[in-house]
Backbone as a printed PyTorch tensor [residue, N CA C, xyz], in Angstrom:
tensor([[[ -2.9970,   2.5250,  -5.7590],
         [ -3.1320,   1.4670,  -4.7870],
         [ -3.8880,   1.9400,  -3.5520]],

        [[ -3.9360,   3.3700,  -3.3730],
         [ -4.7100,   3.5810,  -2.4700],
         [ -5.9710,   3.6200,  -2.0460]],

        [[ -6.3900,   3.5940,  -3.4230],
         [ -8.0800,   3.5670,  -3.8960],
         [ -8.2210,   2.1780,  -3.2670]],

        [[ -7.3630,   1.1600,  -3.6700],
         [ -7.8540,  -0.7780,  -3.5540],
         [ -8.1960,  -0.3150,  -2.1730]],

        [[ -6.5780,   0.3520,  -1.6400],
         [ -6.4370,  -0.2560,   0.3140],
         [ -8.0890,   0.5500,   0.4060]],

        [[ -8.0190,   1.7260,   0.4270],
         [ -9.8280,   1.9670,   1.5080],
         [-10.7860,   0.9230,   1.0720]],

        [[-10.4010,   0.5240,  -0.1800],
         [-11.9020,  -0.0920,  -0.4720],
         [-11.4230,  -1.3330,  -0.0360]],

        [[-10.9310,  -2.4410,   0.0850],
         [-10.4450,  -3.2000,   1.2080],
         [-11.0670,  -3.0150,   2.5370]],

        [[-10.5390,  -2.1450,   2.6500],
         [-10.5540,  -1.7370,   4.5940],
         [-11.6730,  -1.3610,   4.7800]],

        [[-12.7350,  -1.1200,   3.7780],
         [-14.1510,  -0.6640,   3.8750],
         [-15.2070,  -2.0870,   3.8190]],

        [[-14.7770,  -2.8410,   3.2480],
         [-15.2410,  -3.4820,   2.4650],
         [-16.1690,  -4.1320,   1.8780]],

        [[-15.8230,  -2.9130,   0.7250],
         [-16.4160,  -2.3110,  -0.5600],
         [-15.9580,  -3.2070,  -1.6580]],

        [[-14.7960,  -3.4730,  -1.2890],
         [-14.0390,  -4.5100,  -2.6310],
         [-14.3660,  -5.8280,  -2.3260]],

        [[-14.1000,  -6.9240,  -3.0570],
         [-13.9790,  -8.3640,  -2.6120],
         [-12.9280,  -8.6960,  -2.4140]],

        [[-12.0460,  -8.5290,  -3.2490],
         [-10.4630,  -9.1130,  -3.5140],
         [ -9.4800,  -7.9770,  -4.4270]],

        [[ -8.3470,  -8.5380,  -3.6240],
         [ -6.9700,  -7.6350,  -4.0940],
         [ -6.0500,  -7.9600,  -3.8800]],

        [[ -4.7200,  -7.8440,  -4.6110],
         [ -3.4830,  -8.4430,  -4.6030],
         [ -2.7960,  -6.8120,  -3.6880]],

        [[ -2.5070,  -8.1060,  -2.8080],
         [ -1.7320,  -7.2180,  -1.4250],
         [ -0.4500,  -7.6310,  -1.5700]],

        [[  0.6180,  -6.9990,  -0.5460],
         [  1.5990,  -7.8180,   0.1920],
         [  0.7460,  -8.3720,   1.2200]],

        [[  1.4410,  -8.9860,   1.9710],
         [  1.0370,  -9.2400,   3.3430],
         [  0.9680,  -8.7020,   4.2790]],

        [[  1.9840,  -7.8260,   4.5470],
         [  2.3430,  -6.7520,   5.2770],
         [  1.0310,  -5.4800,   5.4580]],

        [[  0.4050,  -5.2460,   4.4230],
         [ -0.7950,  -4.1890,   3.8900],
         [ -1.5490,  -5.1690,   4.3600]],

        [[ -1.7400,  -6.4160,   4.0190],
         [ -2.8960,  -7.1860,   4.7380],
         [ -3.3270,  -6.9920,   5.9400]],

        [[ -1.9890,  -7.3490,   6.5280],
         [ -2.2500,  -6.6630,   8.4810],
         [ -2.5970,  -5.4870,   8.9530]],

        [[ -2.4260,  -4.2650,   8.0350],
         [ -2.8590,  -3.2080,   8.3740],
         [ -3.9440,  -3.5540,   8.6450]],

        [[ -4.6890,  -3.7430,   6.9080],
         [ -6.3190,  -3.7510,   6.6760],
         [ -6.9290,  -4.4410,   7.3820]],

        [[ -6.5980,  -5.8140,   8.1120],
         [ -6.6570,  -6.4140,   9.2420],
         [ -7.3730,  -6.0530,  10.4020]],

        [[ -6.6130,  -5.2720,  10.7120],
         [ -6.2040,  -4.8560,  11.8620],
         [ -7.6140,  -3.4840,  12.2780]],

        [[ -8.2690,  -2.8340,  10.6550],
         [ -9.4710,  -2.4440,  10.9630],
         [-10.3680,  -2.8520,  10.1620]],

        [[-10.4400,  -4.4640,   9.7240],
         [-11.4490,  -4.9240,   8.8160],
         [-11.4200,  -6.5220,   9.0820]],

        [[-11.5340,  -7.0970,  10.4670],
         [-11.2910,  -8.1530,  10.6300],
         [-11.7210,  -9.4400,   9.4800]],

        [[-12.6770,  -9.1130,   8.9090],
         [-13.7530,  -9.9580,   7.8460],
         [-12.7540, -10.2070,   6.7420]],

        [[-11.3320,  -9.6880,   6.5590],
         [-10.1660,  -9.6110,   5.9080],
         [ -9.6160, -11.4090,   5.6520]],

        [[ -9.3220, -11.8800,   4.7330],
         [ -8.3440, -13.2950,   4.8180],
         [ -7.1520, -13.0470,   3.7590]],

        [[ -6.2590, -13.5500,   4.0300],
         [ -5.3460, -13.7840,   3.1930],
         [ -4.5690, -15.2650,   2.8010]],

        [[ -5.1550, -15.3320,   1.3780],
         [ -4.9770, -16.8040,   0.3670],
         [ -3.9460, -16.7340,  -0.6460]],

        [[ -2.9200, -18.1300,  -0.5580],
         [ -2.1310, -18.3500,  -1.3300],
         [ -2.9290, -19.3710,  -2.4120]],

        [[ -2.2470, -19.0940,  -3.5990],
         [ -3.1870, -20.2240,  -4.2070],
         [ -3.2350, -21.3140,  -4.3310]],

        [[ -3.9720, -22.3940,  -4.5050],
         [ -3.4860, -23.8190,  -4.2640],
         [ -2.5150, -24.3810,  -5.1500]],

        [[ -2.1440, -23.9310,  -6.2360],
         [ -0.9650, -24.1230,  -7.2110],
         [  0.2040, -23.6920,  -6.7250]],

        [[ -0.1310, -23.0060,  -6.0340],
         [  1.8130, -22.4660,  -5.3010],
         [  2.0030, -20.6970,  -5.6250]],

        [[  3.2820, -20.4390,  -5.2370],
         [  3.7440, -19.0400,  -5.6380],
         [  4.7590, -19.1290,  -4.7720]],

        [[  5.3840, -17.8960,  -5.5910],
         [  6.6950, -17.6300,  -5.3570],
         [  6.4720, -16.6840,  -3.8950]],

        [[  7.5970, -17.2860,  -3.2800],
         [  7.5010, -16.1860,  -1.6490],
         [  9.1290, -15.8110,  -1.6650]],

        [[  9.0050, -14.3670,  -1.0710],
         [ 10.1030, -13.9730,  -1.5220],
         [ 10.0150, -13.2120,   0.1870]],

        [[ 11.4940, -12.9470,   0.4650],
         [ 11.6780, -12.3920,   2.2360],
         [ 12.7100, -11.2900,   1.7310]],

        [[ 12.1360,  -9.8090,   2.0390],
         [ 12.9850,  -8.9150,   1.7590],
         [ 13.6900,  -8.6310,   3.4550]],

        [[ 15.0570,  -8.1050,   3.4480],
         [ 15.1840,  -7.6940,   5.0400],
         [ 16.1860,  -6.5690,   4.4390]],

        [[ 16.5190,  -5.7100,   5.1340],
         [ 17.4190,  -4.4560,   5.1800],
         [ 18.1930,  -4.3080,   6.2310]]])
């Protein structure tokens, strides 16, 4: 997975199945970054500890 994230954060890749959480990283030094749910739906799930 680490290979996707640089190439993400470079971006070198087009697309990749993130959390969301990794999204904001990559974000955070790849503004050109979006994050899409699909128009059919998905399951969202809230972990807390």
């Amino acid at each position: 997975m680490d290979e996707i994230f640089e190439k993400m954060q470079s971006g070198s890749a087009a697309i990749g199945a993130y959390y969301y959480g990794d999204y904001l990283t990559m974000a955070d030094i790849n503004p050109d970054l979006a994050f899409c749910l699909p128009e059919e739906g998905t399951r969202l799930n809230l972990a807390s500890n």
